[in-house]
N, CA, C and O atoms as a GROMACS GRO file, in nm:
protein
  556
    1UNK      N    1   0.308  -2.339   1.008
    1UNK     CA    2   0.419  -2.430   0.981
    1UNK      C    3   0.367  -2.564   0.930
    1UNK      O    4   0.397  -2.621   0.825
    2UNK      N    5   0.286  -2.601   1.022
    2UNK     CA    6   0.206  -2.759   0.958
    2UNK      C    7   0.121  -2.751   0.783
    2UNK      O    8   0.098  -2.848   0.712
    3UNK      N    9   0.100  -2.656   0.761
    3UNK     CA   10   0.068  -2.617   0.619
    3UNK      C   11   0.162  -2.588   0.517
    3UNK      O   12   0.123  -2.588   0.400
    4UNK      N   13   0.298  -2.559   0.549
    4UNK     CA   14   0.380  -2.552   0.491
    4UNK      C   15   0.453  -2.717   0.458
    4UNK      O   16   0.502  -2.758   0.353
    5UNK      N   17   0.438  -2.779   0.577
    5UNK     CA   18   0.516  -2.940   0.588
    5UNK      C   19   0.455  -3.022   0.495
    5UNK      O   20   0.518  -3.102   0.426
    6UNK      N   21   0.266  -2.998   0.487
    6UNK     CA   22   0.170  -3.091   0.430
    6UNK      C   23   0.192  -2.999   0.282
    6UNK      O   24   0.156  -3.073   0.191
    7UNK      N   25   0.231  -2.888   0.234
    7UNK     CA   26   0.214  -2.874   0.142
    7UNK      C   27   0.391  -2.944   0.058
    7UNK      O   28   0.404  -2.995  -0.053
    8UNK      N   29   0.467  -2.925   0.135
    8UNK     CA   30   0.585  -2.986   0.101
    8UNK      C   31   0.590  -3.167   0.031
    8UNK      O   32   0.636  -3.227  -0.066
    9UNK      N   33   0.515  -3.192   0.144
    9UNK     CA   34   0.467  -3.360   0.202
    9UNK      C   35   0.370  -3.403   0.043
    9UNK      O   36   0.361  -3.518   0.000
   10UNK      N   37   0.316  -3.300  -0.012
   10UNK     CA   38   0.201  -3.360  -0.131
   10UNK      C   39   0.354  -3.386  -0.283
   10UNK      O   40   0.363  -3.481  -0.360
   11UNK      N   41   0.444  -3.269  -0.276
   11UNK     CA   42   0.539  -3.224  -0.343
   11UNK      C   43   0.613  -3.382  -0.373
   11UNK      O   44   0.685  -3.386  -0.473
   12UNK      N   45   0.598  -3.504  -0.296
   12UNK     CA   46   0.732  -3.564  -0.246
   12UNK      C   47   0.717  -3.637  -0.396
   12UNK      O   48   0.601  -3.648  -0.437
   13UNK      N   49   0.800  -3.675  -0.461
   13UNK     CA   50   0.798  -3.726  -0.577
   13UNK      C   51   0.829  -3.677  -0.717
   13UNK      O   52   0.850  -3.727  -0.827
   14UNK      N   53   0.823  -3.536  -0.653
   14UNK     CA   54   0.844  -3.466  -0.798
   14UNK      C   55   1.024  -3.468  -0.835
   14UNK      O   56   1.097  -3.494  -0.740
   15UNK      N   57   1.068  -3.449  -0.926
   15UNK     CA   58   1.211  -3.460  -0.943
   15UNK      C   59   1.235  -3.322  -0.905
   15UNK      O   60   1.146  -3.250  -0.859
   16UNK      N   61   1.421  -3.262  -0.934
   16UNK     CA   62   1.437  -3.150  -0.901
   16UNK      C   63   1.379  -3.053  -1.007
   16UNK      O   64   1.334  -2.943  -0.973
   17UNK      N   65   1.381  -3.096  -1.144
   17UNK     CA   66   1.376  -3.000  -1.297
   17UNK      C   67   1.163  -2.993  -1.225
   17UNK      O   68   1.150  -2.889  -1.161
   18UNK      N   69   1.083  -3.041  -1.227
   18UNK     CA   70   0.982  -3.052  -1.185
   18UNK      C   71   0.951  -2.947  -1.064
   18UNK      O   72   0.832  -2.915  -1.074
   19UNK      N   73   1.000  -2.894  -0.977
   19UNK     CA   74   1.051  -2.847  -0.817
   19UNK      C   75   1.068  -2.708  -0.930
   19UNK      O   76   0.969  -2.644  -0.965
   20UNK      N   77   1.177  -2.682  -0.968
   20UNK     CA   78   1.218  -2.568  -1.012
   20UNK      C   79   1.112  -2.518  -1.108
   20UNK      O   80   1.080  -2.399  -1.100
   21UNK      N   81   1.055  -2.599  -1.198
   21UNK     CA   82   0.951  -2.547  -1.277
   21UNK      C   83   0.840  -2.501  -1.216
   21UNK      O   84   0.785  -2.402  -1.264
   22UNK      N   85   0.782  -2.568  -1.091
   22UNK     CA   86   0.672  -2.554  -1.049
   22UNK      C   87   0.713  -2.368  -0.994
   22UNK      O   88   0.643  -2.268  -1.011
   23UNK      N   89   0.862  -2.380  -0.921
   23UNK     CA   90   0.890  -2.277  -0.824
   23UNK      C   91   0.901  -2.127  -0.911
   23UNK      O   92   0.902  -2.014  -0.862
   24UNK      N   93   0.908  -2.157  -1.023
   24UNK     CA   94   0.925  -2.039  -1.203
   24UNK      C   95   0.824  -2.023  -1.202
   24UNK      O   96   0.793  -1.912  -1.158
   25UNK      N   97   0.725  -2.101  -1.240
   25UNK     CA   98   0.589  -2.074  -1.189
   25UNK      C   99   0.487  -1.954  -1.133
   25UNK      O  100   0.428  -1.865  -1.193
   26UNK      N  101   0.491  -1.980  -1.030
   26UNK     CA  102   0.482  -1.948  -0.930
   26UNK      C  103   0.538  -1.797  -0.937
   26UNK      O  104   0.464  -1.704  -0.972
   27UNK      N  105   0.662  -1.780  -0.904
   27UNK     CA  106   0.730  -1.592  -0.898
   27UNK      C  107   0.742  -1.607  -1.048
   27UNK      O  108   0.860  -1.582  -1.070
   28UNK      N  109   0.697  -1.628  -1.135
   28UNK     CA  110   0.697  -1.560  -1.252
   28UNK      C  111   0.576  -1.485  -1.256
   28UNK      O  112   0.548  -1.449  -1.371
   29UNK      N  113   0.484  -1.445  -1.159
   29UNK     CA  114   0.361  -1.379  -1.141
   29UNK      C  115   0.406  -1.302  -1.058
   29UNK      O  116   0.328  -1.212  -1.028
   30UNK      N  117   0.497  -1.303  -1.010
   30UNK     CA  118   0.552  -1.182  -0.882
   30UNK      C  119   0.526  -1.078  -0.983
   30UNK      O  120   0.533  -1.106  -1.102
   31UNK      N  121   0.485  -0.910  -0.925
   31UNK     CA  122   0.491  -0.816  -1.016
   31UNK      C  123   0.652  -0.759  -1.003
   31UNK      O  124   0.702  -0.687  -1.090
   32UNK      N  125   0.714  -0.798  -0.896
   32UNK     CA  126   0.878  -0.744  -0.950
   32UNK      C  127   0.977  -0.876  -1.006
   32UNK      O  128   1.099  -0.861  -1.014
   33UNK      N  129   0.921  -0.985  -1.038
   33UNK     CA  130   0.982  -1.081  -1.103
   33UNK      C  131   1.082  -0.987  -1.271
   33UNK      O  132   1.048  -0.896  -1.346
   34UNK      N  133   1.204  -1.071  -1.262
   34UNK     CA  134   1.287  -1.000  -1.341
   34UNK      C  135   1.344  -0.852  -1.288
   34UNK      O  136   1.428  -0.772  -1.330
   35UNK      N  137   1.279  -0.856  -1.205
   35UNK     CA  138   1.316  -0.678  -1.194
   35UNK      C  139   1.485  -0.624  -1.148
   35UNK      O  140   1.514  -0.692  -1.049
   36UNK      N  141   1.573  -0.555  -1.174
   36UNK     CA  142   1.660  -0.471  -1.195
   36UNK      C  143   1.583  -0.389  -1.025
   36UNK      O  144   1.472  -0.337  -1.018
   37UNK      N  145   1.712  -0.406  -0.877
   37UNK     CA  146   1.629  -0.314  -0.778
   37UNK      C  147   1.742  -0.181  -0.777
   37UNK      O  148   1.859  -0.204  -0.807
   38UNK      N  149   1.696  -0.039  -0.738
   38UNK     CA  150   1.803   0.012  -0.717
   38UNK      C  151   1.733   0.094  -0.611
   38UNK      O  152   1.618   0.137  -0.616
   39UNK      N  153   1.840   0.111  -0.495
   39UNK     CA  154   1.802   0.236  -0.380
   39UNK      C  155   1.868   0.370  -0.421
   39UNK      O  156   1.974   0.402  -0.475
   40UNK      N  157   1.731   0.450  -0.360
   40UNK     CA  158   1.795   0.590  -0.349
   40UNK      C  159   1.724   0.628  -0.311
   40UNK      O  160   1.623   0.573  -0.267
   41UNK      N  161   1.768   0.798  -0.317
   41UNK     CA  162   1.722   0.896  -0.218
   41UNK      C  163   1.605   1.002  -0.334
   41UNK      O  164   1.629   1.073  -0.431
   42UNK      N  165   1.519   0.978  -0.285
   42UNK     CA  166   1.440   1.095  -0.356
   42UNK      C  167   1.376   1.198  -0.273
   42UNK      O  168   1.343   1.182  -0.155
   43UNK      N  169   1.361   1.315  -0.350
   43UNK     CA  170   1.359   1.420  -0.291
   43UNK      C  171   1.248   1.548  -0.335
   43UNK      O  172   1.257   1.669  -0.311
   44UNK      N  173   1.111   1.446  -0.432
   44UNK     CA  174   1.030   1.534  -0.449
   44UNK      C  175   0.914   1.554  -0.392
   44UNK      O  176   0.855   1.659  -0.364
   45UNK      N  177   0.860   1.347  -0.366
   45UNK     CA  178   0.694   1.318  -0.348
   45UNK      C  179   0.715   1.319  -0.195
   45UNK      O  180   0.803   1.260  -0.132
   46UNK      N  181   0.607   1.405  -0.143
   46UNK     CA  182   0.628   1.422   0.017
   46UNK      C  183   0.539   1.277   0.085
   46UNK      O  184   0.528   1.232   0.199
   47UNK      N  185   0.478   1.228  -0.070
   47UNK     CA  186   0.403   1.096   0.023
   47UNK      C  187   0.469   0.964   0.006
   47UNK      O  188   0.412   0.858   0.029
   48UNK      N  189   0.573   0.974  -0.030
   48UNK     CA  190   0.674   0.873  -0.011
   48UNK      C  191   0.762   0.819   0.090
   48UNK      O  192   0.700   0.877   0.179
   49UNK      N  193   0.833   0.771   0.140
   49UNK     CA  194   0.996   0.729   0.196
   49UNK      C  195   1.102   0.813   0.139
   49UNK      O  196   1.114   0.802   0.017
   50UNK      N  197   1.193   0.907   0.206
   50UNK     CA  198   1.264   0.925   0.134
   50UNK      C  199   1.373   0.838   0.056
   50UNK      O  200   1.431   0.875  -0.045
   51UNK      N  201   1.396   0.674   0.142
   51UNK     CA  202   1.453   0.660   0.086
   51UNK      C  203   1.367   0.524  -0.010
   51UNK      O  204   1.281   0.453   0.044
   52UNK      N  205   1.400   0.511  -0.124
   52UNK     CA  206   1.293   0.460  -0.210
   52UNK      C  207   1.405   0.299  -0.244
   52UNK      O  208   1.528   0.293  -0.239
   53UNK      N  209   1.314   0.199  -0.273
   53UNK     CA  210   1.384   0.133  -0.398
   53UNK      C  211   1.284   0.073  -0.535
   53UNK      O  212   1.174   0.017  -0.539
   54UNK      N  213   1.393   0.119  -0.652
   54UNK     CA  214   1.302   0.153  -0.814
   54UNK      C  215   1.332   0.015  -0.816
   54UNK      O  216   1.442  -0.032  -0.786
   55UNK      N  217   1.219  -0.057  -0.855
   55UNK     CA  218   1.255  -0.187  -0.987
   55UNK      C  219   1.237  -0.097  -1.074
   55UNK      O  220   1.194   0.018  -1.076
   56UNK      N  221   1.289  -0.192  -1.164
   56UNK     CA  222   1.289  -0.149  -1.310
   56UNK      C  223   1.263  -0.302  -1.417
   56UNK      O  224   1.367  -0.367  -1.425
   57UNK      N  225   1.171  -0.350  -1.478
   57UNK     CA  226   1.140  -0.460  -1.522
   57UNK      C  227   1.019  -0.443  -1.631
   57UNK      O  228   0.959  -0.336  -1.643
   58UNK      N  229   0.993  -0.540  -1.697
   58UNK     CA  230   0.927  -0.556  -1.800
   58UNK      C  231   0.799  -0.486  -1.792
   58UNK      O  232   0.758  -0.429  -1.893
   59UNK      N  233   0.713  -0.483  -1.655
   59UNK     CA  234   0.601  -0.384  -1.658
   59UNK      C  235   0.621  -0.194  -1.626
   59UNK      O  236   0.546  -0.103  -1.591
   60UNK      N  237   0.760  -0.206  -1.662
   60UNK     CA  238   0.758  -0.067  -1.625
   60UNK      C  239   0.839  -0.008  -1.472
   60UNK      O  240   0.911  -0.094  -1.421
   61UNK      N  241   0.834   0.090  -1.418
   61UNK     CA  242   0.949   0.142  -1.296
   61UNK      C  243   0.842   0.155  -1.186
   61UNK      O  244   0.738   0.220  -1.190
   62UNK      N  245   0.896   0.071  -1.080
   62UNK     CA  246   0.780  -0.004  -0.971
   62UNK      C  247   0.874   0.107  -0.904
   62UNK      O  248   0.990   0.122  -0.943
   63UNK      N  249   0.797   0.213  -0.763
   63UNK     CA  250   0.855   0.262  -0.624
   63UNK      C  251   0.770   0.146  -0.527
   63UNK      O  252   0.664   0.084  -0.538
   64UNK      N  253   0.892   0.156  -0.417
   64UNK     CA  254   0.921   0.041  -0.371
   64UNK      C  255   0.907   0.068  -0.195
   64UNK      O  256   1.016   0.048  -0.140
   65UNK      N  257   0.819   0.100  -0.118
   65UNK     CA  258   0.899   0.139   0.018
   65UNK      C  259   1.007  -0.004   0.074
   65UNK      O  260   0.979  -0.122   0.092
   66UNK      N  261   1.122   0.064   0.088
   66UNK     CA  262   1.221  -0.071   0.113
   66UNK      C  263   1.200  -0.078   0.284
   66UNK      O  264   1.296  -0.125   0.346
   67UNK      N  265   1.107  -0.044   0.346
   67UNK     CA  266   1.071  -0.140   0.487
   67UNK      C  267   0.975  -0.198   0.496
   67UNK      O  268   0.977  -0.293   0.573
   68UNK      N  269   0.845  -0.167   0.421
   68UNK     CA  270   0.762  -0.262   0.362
   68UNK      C  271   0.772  -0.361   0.287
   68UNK      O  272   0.705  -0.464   0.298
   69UNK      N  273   0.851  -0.340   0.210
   69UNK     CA  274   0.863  -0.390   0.072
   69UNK      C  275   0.753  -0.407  -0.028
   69UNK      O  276   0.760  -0.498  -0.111
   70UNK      N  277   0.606  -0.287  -0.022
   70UNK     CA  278   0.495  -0.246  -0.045
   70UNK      C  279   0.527  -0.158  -0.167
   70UNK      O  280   0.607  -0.065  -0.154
   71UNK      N  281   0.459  -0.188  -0.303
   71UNK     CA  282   0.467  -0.148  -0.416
   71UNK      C  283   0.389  -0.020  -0.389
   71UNK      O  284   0.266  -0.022  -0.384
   72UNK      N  285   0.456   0.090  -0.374
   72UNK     CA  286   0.369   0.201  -0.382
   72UNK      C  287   0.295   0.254  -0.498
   72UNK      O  288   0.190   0.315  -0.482
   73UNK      N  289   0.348   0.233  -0.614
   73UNK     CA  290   0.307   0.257  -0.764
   73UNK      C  291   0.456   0.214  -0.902
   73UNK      O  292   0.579   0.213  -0.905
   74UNK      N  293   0.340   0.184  -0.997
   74UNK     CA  294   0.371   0.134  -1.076
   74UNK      C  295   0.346   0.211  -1.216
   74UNK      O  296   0.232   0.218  -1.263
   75UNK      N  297   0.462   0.272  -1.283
   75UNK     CA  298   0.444   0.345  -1.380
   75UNK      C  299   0.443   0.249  -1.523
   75UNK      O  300   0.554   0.197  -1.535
   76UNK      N  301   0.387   0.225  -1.589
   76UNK     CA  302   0.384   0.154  -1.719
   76UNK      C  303   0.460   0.238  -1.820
   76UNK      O  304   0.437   0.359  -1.826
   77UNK      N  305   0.589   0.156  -1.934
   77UNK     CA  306   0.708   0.236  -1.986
   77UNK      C  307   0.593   0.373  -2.098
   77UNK      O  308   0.640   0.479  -2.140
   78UNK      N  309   0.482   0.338  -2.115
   78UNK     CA  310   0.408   0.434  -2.200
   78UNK      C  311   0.381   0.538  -2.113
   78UNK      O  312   0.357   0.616  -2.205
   79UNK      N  313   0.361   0.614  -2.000
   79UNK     CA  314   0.351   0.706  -1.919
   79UNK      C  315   0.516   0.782  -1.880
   79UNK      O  316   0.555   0.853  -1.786
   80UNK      N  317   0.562   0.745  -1.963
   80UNK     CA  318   0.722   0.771  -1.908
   80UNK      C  319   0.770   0.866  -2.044
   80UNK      O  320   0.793   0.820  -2.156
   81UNK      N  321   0.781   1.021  -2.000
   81UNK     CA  322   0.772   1.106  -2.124
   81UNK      C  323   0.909   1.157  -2.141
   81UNK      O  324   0.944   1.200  -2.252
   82UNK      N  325   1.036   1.154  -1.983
   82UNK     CA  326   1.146   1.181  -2.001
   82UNK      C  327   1.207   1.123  -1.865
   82UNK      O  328   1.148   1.075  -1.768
   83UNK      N  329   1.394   1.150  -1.899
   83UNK     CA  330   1.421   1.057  -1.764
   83UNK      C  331   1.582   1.110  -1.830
   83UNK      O  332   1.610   1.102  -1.950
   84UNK      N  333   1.660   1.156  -1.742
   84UNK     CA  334   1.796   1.227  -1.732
   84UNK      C  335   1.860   1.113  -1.618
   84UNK      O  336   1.803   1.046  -1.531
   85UNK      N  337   1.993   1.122  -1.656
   85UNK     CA  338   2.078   1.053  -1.540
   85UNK      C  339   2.190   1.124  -1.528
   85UNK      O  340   2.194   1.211  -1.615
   86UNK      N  341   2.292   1.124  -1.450
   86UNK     CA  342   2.448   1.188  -1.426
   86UNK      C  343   2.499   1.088  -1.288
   86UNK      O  344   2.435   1.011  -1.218
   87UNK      N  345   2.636   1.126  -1.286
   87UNK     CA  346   2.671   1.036  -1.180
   87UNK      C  347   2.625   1.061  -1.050
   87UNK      O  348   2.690   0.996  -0.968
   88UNK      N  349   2.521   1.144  -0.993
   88UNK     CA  350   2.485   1.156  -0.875
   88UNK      C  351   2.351   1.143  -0.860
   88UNK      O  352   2.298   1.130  -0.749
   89UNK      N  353   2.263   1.148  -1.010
   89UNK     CA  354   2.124   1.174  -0.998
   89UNK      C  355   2.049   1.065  -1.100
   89UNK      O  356   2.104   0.996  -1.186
   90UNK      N  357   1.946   1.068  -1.074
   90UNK     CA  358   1.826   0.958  -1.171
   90UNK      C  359   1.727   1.068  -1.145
   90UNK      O  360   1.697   1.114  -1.035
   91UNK      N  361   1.677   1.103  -1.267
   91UNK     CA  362   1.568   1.202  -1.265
   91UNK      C  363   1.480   1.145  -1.378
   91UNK      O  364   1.534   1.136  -1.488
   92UNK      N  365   1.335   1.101  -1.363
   92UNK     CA  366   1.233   1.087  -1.436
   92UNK      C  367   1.106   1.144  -1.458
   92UNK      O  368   1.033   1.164  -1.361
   93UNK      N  369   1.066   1.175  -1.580
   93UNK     CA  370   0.933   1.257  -1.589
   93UNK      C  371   0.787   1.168  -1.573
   93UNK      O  372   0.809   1.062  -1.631
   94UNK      N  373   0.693   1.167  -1.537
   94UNK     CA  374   0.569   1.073  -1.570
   94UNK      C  375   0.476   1.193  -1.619
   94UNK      O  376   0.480   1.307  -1.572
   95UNK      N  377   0.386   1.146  -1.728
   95UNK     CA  378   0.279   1.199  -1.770
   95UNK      C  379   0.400   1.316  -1.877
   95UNK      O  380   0.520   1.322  -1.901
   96UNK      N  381   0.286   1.387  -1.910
   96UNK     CA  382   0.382   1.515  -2.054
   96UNK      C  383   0.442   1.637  -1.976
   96UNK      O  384   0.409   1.655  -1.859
   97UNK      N  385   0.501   1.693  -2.018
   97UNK     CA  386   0.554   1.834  -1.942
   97UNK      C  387   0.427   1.924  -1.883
   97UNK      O  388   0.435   1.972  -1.770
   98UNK      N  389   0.308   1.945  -1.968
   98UNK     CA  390   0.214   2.057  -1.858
   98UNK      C  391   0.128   1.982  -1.760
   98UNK      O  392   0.053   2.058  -1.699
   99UNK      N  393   0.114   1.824  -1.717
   99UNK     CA  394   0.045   1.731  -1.679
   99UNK      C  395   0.105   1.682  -1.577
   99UNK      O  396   0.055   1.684  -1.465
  100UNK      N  397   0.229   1.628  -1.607
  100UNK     CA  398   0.331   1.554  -1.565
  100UNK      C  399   0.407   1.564  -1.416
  100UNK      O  400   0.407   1.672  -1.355
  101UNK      N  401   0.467   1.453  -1.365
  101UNK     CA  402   0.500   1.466  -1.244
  101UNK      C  403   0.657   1.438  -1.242
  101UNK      O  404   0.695   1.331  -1.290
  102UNK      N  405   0.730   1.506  -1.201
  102UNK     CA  406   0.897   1.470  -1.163
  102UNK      C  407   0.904   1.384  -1.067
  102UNK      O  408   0.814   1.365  -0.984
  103UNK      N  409   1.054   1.303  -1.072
  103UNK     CA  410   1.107   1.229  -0.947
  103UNK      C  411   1.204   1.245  -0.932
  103UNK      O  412   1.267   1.152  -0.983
  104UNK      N  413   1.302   1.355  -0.859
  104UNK     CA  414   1.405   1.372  -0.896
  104UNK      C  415   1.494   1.230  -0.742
  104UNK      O  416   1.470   1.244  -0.622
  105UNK      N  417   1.527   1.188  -0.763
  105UNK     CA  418   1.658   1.122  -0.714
  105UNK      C  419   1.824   1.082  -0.738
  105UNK      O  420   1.898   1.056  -0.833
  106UNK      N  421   1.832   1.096  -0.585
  106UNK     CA  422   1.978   1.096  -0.550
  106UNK      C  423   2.072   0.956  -0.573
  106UNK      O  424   2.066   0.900  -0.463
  107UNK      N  425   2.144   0.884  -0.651
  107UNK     CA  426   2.196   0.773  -0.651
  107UNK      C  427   2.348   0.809  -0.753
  107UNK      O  428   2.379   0.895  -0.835
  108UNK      N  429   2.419   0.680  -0.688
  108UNK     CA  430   2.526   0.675  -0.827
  108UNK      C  431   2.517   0.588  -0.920
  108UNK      O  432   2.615   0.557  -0.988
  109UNK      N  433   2.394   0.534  -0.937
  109UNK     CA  434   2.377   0.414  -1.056
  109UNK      C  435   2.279   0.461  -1.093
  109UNK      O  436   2.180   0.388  -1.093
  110UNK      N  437   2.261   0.628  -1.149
  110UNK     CA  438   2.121   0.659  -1.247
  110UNK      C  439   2.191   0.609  -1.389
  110UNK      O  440   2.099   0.568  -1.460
  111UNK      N  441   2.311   0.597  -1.454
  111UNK     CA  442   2.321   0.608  -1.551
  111UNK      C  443   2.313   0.463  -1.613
  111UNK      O  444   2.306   0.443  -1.735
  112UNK      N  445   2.316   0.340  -1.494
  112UNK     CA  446   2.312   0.188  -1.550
  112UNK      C  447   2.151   0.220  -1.503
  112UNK      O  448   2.073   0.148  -1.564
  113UNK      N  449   2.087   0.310  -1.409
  113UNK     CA  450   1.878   0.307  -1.436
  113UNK      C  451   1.866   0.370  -1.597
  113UNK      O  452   1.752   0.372  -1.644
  114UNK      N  453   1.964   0.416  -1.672
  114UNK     CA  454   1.928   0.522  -1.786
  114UNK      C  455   1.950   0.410  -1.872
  114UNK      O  456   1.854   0.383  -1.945
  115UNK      N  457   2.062   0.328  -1.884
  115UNK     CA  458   2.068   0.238  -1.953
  115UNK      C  459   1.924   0.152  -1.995
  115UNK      O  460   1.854   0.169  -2.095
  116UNK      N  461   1.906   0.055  -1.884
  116UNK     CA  462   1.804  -0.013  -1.858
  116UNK      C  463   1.671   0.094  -1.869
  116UNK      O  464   1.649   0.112  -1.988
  117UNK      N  465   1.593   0.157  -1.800
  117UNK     CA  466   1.496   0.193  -1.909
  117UNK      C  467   1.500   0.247  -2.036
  117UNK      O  468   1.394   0.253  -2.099
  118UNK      N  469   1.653   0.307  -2.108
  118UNK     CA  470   1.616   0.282  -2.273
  118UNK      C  471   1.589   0.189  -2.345
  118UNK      O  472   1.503   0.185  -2.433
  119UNK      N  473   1.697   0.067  -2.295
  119UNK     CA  474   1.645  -0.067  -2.348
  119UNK      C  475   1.512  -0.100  -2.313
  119UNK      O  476   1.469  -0.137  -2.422
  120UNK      N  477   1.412  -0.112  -2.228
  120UNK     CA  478   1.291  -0.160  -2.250
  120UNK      C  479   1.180  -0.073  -2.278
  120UNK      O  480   1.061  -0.099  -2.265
  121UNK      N  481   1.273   0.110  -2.350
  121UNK     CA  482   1.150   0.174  -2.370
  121UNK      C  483   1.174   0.190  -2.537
  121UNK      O  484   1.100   0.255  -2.611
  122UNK      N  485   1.289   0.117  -2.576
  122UNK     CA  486   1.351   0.073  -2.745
  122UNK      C  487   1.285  -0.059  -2.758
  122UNK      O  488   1.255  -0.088  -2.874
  123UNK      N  489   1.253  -0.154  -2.659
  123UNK     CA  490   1.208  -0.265  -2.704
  123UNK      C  491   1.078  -0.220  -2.742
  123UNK      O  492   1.041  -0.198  -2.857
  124UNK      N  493   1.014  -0.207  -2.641
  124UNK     CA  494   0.872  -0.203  -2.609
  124UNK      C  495   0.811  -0.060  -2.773
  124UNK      O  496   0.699  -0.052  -2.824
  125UNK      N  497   0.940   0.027  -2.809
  125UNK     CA  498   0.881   0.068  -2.955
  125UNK      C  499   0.942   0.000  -3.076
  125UNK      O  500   0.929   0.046  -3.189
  126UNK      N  501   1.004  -0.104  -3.050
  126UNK     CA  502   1.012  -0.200  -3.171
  126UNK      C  503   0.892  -0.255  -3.183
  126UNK      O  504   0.816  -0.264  -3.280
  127UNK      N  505   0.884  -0.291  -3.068
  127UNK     CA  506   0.749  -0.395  -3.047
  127UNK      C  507   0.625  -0.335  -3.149
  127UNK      O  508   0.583  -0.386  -3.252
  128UNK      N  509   0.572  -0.183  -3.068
  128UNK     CA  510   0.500  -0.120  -3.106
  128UNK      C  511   0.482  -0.093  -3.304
  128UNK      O  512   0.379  -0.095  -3.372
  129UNK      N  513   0.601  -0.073  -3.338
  129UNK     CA  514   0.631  -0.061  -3.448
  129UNK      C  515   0.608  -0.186  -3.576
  129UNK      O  516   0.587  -0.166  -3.696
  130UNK      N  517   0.618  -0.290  -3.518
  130UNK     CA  518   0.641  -0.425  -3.582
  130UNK      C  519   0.441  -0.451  -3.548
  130UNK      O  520   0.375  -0.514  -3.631
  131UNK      N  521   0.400  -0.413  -3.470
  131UNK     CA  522   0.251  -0.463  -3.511
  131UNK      C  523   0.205  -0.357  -3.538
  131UNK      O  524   0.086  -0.385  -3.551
  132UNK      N  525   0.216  -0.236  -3.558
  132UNK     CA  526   0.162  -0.141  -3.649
  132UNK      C  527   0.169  -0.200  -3.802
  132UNK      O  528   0.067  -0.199  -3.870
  133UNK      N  529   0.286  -0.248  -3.852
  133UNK     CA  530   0.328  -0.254  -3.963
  133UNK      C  531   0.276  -0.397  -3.999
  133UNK      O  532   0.249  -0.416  -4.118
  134UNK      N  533   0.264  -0.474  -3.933
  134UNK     CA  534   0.187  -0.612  -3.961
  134UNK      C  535   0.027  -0.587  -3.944
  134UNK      O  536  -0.054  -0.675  -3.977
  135UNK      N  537   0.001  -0.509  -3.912
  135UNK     CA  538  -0.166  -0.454  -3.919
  135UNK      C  539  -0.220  -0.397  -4.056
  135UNK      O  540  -0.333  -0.414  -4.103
  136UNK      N  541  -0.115  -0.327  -4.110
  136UNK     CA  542  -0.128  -0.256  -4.223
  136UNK      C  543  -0.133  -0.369  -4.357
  136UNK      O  544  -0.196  -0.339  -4.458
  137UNK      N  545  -0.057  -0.506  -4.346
  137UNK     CA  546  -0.027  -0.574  -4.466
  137UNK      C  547  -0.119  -0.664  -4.486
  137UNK      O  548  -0.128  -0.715  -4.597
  138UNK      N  549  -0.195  -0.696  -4.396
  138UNK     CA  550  -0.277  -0.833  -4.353
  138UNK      C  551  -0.297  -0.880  -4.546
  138UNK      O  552  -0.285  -0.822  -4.654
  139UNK      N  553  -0.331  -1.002  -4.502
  139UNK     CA  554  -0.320  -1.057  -4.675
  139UNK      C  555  -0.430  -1.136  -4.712
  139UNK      O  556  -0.438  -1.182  -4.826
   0.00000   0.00000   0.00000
């Protein structure tokens, strides 16, 4: 507690815009910073929790034990070869079909998780696409 007061105590002077920047900072290094959380029930990896919670954020779909709150693994959106949703299920592939590992889970918000990882697996091949093509022109 006294390390928390003296670290407060060095702080005194800063304005609020100063306070907030420092505090952006700071959890902008969190690895679930930005992240999208969703619970559910999965029902494949026996070395898991059954019940899980997915971020979903700019580095890719974090499992989550939600009583730890201990990042069990972290899939990067390039390891991510397929991924189905319906109103009861979120199902994702990692690695290729003869390699590859399923996750099948139970939720009613796979189809706003289906949403959100197309958008950052459409960004992330714009991305890809736009410096392929600026590699090729150099001048």
């Amino acid at each position: 507690m006294q390390s928390i007061v003296a670290y407060f105590n060095k702080q005194a002077g800063k304005s609020r815009e100063e306070a907030k920047l420092m505090f952006l900072k700071i959890i902008f290094k969190w690895a679930t910073f930005g992240s999208a959380f969703f619970e559910v029930k999965q029902t494949t990896e026996p070395n898991f929790p059954e019940i899980l919670l997915i971020a979903i954020n700019k580095h890719g779909v974090s499992l989550i034990d939600p009583k730890t709150k201990d990042i069990l693994t972290t899939h990067p959106f390039t390891k991510i070869s397929n991924w189905s949703s319906g109103n009861t299920y979120f199902h994702i592939t990692i690695g290729n079909l003869v390699r590859g590992s399923k996750l099948l889970c139970e939720t009613s918000l796979g189809y706003k998780m289906d949403d959100l990882l197309t958008s950052y697996i459409s960004q992330m091949l714009t991305t890809m696409s736009k410096q392929r093509s600026s590699r090729g022109h150099s001048r």
